[in-house]
PLY file of the C-alpha trace (Angstrom):
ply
format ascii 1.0
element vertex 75
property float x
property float y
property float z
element edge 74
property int vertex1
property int vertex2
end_header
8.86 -3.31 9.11
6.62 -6.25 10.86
4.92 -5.40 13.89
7.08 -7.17 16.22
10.03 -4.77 15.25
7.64 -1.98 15.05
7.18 -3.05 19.40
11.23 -2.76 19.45
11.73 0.36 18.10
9.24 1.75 20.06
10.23 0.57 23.47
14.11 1.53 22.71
12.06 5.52 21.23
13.48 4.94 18.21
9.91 5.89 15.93
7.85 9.26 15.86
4.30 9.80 15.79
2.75 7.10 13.29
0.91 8.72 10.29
-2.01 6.45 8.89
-2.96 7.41 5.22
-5.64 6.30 2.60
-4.80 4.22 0.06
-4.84 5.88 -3.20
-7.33 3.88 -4.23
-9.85 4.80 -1.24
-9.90 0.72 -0.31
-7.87 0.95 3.02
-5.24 2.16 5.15
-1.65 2.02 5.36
0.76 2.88 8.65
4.43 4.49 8.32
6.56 4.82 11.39
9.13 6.79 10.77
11.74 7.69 13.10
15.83 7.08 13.74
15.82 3.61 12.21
17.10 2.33 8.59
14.20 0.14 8.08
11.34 0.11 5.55
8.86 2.96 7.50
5.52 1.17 6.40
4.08 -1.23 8.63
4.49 -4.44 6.61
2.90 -8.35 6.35
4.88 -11.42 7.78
6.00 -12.07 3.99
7.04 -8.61 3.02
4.23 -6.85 1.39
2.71 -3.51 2.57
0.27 -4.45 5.46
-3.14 -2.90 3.99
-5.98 -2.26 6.63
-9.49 -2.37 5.73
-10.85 0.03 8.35
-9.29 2.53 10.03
-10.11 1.35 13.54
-8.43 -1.67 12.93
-5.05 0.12 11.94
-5.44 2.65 14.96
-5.80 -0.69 17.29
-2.52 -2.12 16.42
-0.69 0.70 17.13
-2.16 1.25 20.59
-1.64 -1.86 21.26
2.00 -1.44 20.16
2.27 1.31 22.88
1.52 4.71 20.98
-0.89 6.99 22.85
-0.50 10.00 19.61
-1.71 9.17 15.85
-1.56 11.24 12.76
-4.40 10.13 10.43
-4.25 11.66 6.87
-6.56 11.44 3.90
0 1
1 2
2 3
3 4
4 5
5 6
6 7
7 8
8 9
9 10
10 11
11 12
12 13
13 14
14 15
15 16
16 17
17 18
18 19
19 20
20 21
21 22
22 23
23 24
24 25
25 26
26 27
27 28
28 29
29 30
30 31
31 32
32 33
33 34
34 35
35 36
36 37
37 38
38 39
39 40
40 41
41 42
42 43
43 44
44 45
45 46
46 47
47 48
48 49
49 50
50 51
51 52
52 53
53 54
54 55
55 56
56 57
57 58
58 59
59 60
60 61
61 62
62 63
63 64
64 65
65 66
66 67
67 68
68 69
69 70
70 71
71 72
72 73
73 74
């Protein structure tokens, strides 16, 4: 899912809390928005791969500005 359909979903409450997690590797973060939707969960790029944040602040700032106000961060 892109961000802009990420802004849909949320305005029509169709995701639950986002959960940011680690990447395996330790190098970054990745977002999954789950919620009652049949799209991909993980927050993707504009050309379809898995949108990979280098800090954590920067992940956290996209979703606020998306509208969340609740974040699930795991290791």
């Amino acid at each position: 899912m892109v961000i802009k359909e990420a802004e849909l979903l949320f305005q029509v409450k169709a995701l639950q809390v986002p959960v940011i997690k680690q990447t395996e590797s330790g190098a970054g973060w990745i977002v999954t928005l789950n919620g009652t939707h049949k799209l991909n969960p993980i927050l993707e790029t504009a050309r379809g791969g898995t949108r990979v944040f280098k800090r954590l602040d920067a992940a956290v700032g996209v979703l606020f500005e998306i509208g969340f106000n609740e974040i699930k961060i795991c290791k």
